[in-house]
GUTOR-942533 format. One line per field, with one value per atom (N, C-alpha, C): residue in one letter; x, y, z; atom name. Coordinates in steps of 0.1 Angstrom, whole numbers, plus 5000, padded with zeros to 4 digits. Each point is the difference from the previous one (the first is absolute). Last residue first. Layout:
# GUTOR-942533
residuo <- a / ...
X <- X / ...
Y <- Y / ...
Z <- Z / ...
atomo <- CA / ...
//
This chain:
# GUTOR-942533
residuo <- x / x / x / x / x / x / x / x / x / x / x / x / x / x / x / x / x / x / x / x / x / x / x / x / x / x / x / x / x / x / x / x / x / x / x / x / x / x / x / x / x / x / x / x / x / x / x / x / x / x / x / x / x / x / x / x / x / x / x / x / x / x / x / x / x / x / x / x / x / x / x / x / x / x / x / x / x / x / x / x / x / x / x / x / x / x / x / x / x / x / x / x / x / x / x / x / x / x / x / x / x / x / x / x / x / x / x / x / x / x / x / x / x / x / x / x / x / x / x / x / x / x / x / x / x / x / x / x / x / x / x / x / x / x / x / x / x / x / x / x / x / x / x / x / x / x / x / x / x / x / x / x / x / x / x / x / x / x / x / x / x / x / x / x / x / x / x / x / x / x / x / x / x / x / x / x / x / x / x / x / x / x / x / x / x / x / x / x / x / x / x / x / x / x / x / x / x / x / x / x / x / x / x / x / x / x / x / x / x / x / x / x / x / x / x / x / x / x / x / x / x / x / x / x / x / x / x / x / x / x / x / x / x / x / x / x / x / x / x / x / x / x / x / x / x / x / x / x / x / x / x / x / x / x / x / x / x / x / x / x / x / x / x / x / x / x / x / x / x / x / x / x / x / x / x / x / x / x / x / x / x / x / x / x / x / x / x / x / x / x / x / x / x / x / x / x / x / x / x / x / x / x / x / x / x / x / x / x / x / x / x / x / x / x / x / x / x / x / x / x / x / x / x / x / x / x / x / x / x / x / x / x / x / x / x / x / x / x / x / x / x / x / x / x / x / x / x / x / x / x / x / x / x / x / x / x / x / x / x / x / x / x / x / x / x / x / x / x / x / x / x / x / x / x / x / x / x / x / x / x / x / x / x / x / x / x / x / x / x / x / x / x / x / x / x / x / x / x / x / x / x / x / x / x / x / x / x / x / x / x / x / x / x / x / x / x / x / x / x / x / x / x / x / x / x / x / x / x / x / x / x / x / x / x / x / x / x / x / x / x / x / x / x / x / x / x / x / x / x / x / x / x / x / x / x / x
X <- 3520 / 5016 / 5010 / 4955 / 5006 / 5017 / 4971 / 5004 / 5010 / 4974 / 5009 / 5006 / 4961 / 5013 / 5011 / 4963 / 5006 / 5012 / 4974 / 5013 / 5003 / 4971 / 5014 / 5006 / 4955 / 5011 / 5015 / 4966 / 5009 / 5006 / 4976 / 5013 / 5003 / 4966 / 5013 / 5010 / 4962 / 4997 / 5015 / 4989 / 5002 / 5000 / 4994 / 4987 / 5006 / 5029 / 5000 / 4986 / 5010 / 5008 / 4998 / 4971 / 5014 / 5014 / 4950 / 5006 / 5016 / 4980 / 5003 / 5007 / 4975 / 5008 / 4996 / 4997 / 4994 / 5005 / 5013 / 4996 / 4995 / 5035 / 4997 / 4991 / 4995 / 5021 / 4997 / 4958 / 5004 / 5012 / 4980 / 4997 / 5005 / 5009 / 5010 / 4990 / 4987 / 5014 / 5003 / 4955 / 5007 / 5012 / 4987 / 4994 / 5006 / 5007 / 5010 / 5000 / 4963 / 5010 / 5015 / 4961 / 4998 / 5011 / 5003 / 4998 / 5003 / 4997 / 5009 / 5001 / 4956 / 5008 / 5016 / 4974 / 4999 / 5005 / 5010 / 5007 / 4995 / 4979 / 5013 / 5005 / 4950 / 5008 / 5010 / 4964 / 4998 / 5007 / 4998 / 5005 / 4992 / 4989 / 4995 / 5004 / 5027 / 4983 / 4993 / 5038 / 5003 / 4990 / 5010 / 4991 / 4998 / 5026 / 5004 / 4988 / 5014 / 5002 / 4999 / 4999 / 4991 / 4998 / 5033 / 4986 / 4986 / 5047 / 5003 / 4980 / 5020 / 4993 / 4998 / 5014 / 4985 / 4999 / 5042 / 4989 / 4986 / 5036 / 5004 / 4986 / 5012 / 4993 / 4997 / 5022 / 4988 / 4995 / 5043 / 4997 / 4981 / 5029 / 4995 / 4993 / 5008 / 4989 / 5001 / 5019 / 4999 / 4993 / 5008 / 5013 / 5000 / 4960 / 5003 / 5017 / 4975 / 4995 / 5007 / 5008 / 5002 / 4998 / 5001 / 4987 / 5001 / 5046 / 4985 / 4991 / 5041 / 4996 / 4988 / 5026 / 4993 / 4998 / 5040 / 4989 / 4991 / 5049 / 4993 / 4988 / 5047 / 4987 / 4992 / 5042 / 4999 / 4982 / 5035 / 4991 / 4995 / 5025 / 5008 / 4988 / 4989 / 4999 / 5008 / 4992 / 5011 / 5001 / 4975 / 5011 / 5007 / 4960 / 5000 / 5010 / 4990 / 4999 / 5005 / 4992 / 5013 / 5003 / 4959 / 5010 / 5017 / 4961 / 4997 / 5014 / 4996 / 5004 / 4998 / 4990 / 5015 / 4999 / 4959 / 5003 / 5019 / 4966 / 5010 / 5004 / 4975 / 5013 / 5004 / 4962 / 5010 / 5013 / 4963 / 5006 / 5012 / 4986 / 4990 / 5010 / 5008 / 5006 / 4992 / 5008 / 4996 / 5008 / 5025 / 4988 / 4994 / 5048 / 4990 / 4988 / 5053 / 4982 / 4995 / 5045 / 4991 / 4989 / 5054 / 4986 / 4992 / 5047 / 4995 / 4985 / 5025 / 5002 / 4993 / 4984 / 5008 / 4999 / 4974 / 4999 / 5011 / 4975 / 5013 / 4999 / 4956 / 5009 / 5009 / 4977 / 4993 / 5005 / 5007 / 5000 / 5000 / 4994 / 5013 / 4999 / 4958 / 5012 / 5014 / 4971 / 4994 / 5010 / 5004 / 5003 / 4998 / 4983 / 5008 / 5014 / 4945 / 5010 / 5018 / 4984 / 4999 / 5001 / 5000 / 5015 / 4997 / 4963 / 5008 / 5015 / 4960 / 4998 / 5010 / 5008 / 4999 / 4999 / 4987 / 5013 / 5001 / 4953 / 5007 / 5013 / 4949 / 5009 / 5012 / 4969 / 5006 / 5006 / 4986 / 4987 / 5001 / 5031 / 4999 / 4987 / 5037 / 4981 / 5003 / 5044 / 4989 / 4992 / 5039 / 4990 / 4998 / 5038 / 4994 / 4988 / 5018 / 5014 / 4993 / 4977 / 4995 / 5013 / 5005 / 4998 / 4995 / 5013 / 4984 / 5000 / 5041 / 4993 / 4988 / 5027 / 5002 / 4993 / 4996 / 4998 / 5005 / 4984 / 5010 / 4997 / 4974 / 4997 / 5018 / 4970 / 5016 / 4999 / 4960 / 5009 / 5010 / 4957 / 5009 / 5010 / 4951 / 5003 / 5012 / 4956 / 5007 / 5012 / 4949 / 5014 / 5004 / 4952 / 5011 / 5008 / 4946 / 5012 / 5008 / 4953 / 5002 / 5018 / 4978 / 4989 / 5005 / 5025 / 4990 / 4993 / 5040 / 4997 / 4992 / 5030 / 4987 / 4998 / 5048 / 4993 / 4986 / 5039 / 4994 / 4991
Y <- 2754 / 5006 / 4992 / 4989 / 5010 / 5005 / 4974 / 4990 / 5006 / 5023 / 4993 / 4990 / 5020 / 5014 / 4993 / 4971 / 5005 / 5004 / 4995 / 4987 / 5001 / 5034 / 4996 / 4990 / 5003 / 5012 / 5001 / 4971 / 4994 / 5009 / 5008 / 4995 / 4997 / 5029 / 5007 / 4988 / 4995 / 4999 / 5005 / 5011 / 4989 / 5003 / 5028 / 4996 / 4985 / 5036 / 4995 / 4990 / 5030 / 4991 / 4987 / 5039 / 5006 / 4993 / 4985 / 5006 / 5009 / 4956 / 5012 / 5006 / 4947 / 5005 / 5017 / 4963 / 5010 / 5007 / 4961 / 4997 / 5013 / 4995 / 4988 / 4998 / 5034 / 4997 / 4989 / 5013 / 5010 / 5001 / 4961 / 5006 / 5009 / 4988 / 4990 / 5010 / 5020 / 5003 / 4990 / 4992 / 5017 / 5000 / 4970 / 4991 / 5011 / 5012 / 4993 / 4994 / 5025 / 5007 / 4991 / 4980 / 5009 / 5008 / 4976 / 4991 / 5009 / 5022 / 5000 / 4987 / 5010 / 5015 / 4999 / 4968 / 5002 / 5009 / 4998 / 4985 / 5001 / 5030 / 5007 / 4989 / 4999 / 5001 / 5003 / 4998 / 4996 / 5004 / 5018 / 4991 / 5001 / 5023 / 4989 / 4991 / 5040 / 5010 / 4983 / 4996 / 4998 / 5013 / 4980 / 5002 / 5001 / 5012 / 4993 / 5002 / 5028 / 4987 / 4983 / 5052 / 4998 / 4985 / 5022 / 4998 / 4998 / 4996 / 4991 / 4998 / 5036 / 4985 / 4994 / 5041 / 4995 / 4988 / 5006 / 4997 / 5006 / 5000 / 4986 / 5001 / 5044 / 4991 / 4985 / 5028 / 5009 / 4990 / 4992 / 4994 / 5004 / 5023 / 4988 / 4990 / 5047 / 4995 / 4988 / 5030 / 4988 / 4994 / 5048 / 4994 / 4984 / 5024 / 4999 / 4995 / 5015 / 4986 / 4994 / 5041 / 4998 / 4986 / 5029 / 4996 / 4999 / 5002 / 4999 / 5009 / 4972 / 5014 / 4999 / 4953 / 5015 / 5011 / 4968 / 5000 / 5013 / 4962 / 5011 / 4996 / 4979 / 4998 / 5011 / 4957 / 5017 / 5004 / 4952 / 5006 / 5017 / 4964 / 5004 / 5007 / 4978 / 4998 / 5004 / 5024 / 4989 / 4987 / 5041 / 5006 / 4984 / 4996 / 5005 / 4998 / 5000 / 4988 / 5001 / 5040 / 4997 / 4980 / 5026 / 5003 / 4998 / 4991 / 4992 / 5005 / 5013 / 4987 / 4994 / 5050 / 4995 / 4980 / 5028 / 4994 / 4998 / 5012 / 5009 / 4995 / 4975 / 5000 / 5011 / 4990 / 4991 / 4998 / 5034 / 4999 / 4986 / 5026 / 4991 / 5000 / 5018 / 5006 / 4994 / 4967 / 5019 / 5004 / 4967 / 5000 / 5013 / 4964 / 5017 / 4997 / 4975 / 4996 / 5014 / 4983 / 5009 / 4990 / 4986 / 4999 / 5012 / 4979 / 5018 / 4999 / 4961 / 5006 / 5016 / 4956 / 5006 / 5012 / 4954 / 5015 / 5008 / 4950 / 5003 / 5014 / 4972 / 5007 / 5005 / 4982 / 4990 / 5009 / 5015 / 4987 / 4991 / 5045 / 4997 / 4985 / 5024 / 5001 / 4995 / 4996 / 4990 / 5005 / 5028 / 4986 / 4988 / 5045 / 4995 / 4992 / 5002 / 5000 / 5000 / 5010 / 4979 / 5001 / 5044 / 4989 / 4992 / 5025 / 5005 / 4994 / 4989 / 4995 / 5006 / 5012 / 4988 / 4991 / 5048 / 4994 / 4989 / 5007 / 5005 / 4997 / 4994 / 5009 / 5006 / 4950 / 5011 / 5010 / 4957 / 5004 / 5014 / 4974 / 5003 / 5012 / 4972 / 5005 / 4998 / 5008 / 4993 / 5004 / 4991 / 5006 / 4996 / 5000 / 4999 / 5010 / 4997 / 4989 / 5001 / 5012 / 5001 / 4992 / 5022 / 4989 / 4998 / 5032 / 5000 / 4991 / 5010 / 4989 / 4997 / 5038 / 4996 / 4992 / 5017 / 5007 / 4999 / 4968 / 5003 / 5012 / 4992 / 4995 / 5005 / 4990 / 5005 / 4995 / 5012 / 4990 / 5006 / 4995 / 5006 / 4993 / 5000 / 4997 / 5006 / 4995 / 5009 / 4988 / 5000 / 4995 / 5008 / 5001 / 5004 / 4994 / 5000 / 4996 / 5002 / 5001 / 5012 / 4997 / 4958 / 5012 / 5014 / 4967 / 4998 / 5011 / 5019 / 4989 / 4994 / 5044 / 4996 / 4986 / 5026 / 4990 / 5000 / 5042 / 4989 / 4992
Z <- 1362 / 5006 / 5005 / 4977 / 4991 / 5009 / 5025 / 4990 / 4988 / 5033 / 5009 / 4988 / 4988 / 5003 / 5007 / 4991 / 4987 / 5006 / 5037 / 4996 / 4983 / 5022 / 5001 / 4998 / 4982 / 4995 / 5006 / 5017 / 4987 / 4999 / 5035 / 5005 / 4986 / 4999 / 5002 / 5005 / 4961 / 5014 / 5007 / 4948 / 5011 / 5011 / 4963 / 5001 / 5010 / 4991 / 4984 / 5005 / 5033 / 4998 / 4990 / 5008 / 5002 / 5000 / 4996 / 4993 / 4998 / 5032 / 5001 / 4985 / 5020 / 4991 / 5003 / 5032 / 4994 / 4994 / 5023 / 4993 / 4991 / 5035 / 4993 / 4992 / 5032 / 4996 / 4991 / 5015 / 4995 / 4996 / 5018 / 4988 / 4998 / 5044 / 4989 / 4984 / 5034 / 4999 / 4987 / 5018 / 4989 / 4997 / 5031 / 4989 / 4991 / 5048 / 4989 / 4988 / 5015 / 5002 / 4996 / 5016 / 4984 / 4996 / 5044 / 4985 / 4991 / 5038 / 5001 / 4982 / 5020 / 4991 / 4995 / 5025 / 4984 / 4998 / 5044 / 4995 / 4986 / 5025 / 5001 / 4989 / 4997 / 5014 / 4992 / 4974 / 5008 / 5015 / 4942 / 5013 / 5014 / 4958 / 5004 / 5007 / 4984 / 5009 / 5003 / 4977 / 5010 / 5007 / 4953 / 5005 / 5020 / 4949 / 5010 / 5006 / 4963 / 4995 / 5015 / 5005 / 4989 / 4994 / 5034 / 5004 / 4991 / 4986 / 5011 / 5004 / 4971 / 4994 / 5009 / 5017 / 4990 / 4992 / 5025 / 5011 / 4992 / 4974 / 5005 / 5008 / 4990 / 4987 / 5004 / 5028 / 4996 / 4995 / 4999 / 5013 / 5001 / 4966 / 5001 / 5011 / 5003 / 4989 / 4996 / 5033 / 5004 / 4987 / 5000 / 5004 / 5001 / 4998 / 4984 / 5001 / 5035 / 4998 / 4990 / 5037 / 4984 / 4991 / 5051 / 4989 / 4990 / 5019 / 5009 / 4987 / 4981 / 5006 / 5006 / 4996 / 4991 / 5006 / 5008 / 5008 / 4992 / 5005 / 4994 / 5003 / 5015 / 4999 / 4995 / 4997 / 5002 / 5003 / 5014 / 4987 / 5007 / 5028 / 4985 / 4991 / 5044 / 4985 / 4990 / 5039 / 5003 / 4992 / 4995 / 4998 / 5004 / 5003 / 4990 / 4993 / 5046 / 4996 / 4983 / 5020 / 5007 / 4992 / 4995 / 4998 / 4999 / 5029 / 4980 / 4992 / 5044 / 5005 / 4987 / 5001 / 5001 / 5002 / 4978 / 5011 / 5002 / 4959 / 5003 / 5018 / 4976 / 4992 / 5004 / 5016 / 5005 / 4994 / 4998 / 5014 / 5001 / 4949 / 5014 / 5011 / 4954 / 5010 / 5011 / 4957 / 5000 / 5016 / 4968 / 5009 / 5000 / 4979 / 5000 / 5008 / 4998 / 5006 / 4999 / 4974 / 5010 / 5003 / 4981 / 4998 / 5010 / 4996 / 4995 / 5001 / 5011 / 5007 / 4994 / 4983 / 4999 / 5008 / 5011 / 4996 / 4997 / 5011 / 4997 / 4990 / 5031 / 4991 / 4997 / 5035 / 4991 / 4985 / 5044 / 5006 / 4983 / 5006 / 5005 / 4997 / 4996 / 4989 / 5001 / 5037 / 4988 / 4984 / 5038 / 5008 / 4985 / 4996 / 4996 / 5010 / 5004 / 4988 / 4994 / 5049 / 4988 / 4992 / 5018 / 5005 / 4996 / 4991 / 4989 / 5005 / 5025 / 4988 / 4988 / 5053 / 4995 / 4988 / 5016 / 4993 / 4995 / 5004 / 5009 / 4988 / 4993 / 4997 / 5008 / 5002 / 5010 / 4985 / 4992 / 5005 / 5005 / 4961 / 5014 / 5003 / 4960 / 4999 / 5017 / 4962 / 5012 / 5004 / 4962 / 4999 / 5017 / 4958 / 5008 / 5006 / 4955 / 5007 / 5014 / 4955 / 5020 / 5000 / 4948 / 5009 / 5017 / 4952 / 5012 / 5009 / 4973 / 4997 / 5002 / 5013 / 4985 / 4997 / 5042 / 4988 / 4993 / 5040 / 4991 / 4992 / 5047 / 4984 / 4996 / 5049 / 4995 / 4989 / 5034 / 4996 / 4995 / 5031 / 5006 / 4982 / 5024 / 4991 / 5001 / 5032 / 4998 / 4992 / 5021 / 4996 / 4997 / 5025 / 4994 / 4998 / 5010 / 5003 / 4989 / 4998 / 5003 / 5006 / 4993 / 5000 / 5005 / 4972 / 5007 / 5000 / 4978 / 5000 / 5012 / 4975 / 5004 / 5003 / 4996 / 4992 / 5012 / 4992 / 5007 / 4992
atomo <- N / CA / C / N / CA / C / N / CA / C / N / CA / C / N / CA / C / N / CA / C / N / CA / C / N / CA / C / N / CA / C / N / CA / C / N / CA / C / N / CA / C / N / CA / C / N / CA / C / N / CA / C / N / CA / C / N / CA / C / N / CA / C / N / CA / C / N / CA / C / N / CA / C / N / CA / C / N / CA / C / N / CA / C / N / CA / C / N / CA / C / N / CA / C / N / CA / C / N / CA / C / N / CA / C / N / CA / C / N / CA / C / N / CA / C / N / CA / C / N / CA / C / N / CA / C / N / CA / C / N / CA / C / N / CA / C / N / CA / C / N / CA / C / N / CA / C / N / CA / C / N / CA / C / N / CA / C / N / CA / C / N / CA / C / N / CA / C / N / CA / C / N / CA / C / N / CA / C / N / CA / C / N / CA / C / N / CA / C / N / CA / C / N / CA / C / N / CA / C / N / CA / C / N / CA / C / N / CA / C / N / CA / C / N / CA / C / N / CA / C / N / CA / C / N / CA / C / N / CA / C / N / CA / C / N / CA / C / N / CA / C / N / CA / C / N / CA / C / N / CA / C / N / CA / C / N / CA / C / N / CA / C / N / CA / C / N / CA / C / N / CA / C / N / CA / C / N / CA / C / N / CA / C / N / CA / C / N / CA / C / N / CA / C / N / CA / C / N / CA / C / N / CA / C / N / CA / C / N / CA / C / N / CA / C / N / CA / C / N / CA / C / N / CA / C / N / CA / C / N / CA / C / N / CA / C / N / CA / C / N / CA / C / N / CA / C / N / CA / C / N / CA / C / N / CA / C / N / CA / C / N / CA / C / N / CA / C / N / CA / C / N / CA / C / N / CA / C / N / CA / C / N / CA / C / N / CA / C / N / CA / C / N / CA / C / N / CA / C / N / CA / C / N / CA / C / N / CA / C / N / CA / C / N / CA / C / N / CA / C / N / CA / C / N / CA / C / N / CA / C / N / CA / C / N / CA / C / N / CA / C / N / CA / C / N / CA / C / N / CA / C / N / CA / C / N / CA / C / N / CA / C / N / CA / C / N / CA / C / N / CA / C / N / CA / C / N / CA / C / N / CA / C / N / CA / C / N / CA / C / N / CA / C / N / CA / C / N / CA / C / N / CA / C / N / CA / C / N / CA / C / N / CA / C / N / CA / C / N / CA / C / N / CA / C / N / CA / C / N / CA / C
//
């Protein structure tokens, strides 16, 4: 969860590439309900062309193990894997995305729901577009794919 005003919550919901690091999607919602794990990928659907093999990994939270996430999942054509309960080190990138996210981002100084929701897409575009990542020869993850998309 994200801290923000005076003692108020967000919550951060996304879907990173593991090849590329890329947020192909994301949603910020006041509620930890299902809801924020069906938009997301409502939002992956909507705004990305996914080969049929592809997964969605996650840990073991309530909403990915929910049949109606599930099932949405499976109707996607895409497969789904899930770390081992209490195994953080299963998720380590996703791990990693949300310490920079909270280190590099100021959303304890937001105001209401509507900044958090700014900052938060202010992040995205930097972090796909502009933040160069050692693991990806030091470019930002959407160049690296349009290399990798160029190389194939």
């Amino acid at each position: 969860y994200l801290t923000y005003g005076n003692g108020k919550r967000a919550y951060l919901s996304t879907i990173k590439d593991a090849q590329t690091n890329e947020i192909l999607a994301y949603e910020v919602s006041s509620s930890l309900g299902l809801e924020i794990a069906m938009n997301t990928l409502r939002k992956l659907k909507k705004h990305r062309h996914l080969m049929t093999d592809a997964f969605i990994h996650s840990d073991q939270g309530f909403h990915y193990t929910n049949p109606k996430y599930q099932a949405a999942v499976k109707k996607m054509g895409l497969g789904q894997s899930m770390s081992r309960r209490g195994n953080c080190w299963d998720n380590a990138p996703q791990e990693s995305f949300f310490g920079h996210f909270k280190d590099e981002t100021n959303i304890k100084d937001c105001e209401t729901m509507e900044e958090v929701r700014r900052e938060i897409k202010s992040y995205m575009t930097y972090y796909n577009h502009y933040r160069g990542q050692w693991n990806l020869k030091k470019l930002p993850p959407a160049e690296y794919r349009r290399q990798l998309q160029q190389a194939a």
